[in-house]
N, C-alpha and C positions, 0 to 999 in steps of 0.2 A: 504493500500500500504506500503510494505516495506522501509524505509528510510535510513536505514543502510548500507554504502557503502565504500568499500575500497580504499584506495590511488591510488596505479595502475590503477586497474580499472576505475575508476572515469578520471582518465588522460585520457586514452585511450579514452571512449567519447568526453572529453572534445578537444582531438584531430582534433578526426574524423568533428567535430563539427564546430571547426576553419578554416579545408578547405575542407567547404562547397563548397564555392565560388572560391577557387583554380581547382579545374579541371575541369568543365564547363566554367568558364568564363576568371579567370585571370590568369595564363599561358600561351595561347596564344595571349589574348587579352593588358597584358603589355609586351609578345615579340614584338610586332608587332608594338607596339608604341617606344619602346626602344632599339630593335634588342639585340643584345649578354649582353647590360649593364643589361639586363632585373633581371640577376643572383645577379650578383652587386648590383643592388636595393634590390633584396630580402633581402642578408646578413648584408644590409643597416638598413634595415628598422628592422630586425631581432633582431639590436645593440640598436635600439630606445627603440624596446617591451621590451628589458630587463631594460631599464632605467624604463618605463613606471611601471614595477612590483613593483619599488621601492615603490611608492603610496600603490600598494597589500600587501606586507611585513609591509608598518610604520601600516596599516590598520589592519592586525592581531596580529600587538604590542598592539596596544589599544584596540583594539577588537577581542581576541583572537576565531578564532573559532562561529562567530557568521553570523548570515544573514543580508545584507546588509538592508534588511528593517526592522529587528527587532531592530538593531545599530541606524539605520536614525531614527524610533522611539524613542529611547531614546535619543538621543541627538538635533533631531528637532520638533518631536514632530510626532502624529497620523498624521495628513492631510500631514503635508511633505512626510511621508514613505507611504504614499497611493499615495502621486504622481510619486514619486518613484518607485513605484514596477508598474503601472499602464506604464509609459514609458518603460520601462524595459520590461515587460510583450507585449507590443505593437511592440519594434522594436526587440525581439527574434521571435515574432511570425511573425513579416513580412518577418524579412531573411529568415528561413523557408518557408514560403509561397513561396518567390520567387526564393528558391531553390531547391522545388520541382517539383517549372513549369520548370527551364532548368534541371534538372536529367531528367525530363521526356522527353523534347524535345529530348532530348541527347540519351536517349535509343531509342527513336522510329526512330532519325537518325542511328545508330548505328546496328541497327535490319533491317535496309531497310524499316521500316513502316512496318514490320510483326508485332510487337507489338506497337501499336500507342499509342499515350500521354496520352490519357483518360485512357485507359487499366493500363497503368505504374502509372496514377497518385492514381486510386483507388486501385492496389495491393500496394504501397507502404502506403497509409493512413490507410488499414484495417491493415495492420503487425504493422504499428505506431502504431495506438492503441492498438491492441493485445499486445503487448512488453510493452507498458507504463502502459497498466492496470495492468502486472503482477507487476508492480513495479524497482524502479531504480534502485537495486543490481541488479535485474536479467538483467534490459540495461545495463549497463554497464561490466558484467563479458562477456554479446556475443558483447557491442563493442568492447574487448579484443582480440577475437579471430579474428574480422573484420578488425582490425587494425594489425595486422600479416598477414591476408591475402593481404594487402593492400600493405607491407612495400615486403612481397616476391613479387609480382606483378612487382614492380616498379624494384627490383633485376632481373626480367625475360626481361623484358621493354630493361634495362639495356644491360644484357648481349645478347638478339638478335640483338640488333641495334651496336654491336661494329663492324662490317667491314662496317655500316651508318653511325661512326662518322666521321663527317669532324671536325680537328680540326682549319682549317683554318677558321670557322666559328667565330672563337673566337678574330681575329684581325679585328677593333681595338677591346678590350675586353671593353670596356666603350660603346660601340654601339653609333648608329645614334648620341645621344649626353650625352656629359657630363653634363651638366648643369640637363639633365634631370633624368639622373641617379641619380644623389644625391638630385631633388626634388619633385621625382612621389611618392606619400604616396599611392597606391591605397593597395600595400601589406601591410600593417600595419592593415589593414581590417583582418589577420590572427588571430591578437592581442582579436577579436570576441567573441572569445572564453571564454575569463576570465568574460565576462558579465554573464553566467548565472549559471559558477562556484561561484560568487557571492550570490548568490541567494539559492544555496545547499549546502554551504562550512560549515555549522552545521551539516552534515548529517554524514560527513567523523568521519568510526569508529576512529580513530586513531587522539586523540585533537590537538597535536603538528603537524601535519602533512599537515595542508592546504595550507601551501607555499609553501612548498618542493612540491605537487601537481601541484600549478600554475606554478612553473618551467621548472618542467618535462611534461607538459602539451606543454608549447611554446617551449620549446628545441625540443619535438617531431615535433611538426606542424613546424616549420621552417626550420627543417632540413630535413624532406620529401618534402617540397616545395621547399626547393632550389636544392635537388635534381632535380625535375621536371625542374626547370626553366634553370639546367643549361645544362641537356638531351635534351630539348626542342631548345635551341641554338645550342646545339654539333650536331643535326639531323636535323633540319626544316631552309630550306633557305625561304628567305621573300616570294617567288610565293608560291611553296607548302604551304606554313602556311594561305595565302589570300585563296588560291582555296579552302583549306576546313575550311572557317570561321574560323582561327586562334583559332579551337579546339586540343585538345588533340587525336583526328584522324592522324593529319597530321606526328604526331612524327613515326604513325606505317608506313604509306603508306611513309614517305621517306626512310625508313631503313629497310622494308621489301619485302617480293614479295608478291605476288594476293592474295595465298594462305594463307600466314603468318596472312599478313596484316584481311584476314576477322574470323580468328582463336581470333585474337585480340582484334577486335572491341566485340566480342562475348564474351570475358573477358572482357575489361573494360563496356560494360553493363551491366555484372553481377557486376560488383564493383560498380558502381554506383547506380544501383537495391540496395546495400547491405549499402552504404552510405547513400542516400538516406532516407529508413528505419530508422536505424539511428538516422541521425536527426531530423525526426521525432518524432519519439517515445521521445528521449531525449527531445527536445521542448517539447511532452505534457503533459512530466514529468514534467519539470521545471515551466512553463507557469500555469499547474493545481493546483500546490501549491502555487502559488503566489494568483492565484483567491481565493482559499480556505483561505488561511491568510484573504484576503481583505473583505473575504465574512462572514469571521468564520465561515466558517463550515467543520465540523468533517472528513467527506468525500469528497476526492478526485479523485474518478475516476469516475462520475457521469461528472465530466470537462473536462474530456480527451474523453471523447464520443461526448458531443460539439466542442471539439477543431479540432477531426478527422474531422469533418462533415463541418467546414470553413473552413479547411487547405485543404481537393477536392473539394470545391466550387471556392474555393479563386485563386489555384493554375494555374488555366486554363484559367485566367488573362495572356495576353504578358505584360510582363514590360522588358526596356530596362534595359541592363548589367552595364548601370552609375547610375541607380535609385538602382539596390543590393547590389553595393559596396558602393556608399552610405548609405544605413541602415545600412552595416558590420560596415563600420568607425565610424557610430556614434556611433553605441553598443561599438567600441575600446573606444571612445571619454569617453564616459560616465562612461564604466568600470577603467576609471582613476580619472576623476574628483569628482566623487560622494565617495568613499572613501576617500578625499581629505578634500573635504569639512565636512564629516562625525570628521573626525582627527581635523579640525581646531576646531570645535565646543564643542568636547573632551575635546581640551587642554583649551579653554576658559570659559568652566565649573568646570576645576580642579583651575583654578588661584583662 
C-alpha cells in the first residue's frame, strides 16, 4: 500500500472525515435543541478546536513529523503505545461503524426505500475496501475531488433556498437559550478528525507541513459546518425540522417545491453515498496500519478485508445519535490529551 501522501489532499479527507456526524445527525439535531444559537455554538466551539490545536503544534515541536504511537513509544514505553493505538484504533473504528449505519439509514430515507440500508451498507463497504486496498494517496487525491463536490452542493443548497430564507429566523440570534449556546460541546465532536490525522501524520510527503494540514483541515470542517448550521436556521422553522427528524431533508422541503425538493434529496444521497465511502475507506486505511504496527506485520491490506467485513456486520446495529457523538468527542478528547501527555514526558526526559 502506498503511504505517501500530500498536504491538500490528506486535508480534504481529513475533512470529509470530521463531519461525519454533521449531516446525518448534528445539524438538525443541535438546531432543534438550540434553535438559531445553534450557529453561534458552532463558531463557538470552532474558537475552542483552535485552542485545542495548540496541544497539535507544541506536539510537532517535539515530535516533528512523527506517529502518535511510535512518539508514545518512545517516551512511555511499548505497552503504553499499544494501549494507545488499540483505543485509538477502537473508537475510529466505532465512529465509522456508526456512521455508516445512519448514511445508510439516511439514503434508504432519502430514496423512498428504493435503495434500503442493507443494499447502501454493502455498496459503501465493498468501495471502502476497494479505495483502501489501492492505498491512501489514491483516498485521499478522490476525497479531493469529493470534497469540491460537497462544498458546490452546499453553494447550490444555498443559492435555491434564497426567496426560503427567513431572516426573521435569526431573532433572538442566541436561540431558545443563552446559557446553552455557550455550553453544548456536542460540535466540538468536528474536532474528530485530528485523531486519526495523528496516526498518518508520518506519511505526509512534505516534513514541515503536518500542522499547517491540521489547520487547514479544521478551518475547512468548520466552516462548511457553520455554513450548514446557519442555512439550516435561515430555512427550517422548529415544526418543519421535528416533522422530518430534524434531518438535513427539512432545509430542502422548507425552501423548495415537490419537484425541487425530490431533485435534492437525490443529490444529497448521492453525497452521502460519496461521504460515506469515504470514511470508510479512510478508517480502513488508518485502523489497518495501526493493526499492522501492533501486529508487525509487513502487510497491510490483508486488514482492510477484515475490517470491511465488521464494519457490514457491525453497521446494521441501531445505536442512538448521543452514543456517536459520544465516541466523536472522545476521539476530540483524546486527540488533545495524548499528545499532551506524550510533551510532558519529553520535557521530563530532557531535564
Amino acid at each position: 500500500m502506498s503511504f505517501k501522501i500530500g498536504n491538500r489532499e490528506t486535508s480534504a479527507a481529513i475533512v470529509i472525515f470530521s463531519l461525519s456526524p454533521v449531516i446525518p445527525v448534528l445539524v438538525g439535531g443541535t438546531s432543534s435543541i438550540l434553535g438559531t444559537g445553534a450557529w453561534i455554538n458552532c463558531l463557538f466551539c470552532f474558537a475552542l478546536s483552535l485552542l485545542l490545536l495548540l496541544s497539535v503544534k507544541l506536539y510537532f515541536s517535539v515530535c516533528p513529523n512523527q506517529s502518535i504511537i511510535d512518539s508514545c513509544a518512545d517516551a512511555l514505553g511499548n505497552a503504553a503505545s499499544a494501549l494507545v493505538g488499540i483505543v485509538f484504533l477502537g473508537l475510529i473504528f466505532a465512529s465509522v461503524v456508526f456512521s455508516v449505519s445512519f448514511y445508510s439509514s439516511d439514503i434508504s430515507s432519502l430514496t423512498l426505500g428504493a435503495v434500503d440500508a442493507l443494499s447502501s451498507r454493502l455498496l459503501i463497504c465493498l468501495a471502502g475496501g476497494v479505495v483502501a486496498w489501492l492505498g491512501i494517496e489514491a483516498l485521499t487525491r478522490q476525497s479531493y475531488i469529493i470534497l469540491i463536490l460537497a462544498i458546490a452542493l452546499i453553494a447550490f443548497v444555498v443559492a435555491s433556498c434564497f426567496r426560503g430564507i427567513n431572516p426573521d429566523n435569526l431573532y433572538p440570534v442566541l436561540g431558545t437559550s443563552v446559557r446553552g449556546t455557550f455550553s453544548h460541546f456536542m460540535n466540538l465532536s468536528v474536532y474528530m478528525g485530528i485523531a486519526p490525522f495523528l496516526l498518518i501524520c508520518d506519511c505526509i510527503s512534505a516534513e514541515k507541513s503536518a500542522y499547517k494540514c491540521a489547520l487547514r483541515s479544521m478551518l475547512w470542517a468548520f466552516g462548511i459546518a457553520t455554513v450548514l448550521f446557519l442555512l439550516y436556521s435561515l430555512t427550517v422553522p422548529y415544526p418543519m425540522g421535528k416533522m422530518f427528524s430534524h434531518s438535513m431533508q427539512a432545509i430542502f422541503a422548507s425552501a423548495s417545491s415537490g419537484e425541487l425538493l425530490h431533485r435534492f434529496e437525490l443529490l444529497l444521497a448521492c453525497v452521502s453515498t460519496l461521504f460515506a465511502i469515504v470514511i470508510s475507506a479512510f478508517s480502513f486505511a488508518v485502523c489497518s496500519r495501526v493493526i499492522a504496527k501492533l501486529c508487525k506485520a509487513g502487510d497491510e491490506r490483508p486488514f482492510v478485508l477484515i475490517l470491511a467485513v465488521l464494519l457490514y456486520n457491525l453497521s446494521g446495529i441501531k445505536i442512538s445519535a448521543s452514543v456517536y457523538i459520544l465516541v466523536c468527542i472522545s476521539l476530540s478528547i483524546l486527540s488533545v490529551f495524548v499528545p499532551l501527555v506524550i510533551i510532558l514526558f519529553n520535557y521530563k526526559k530532557g531535564e
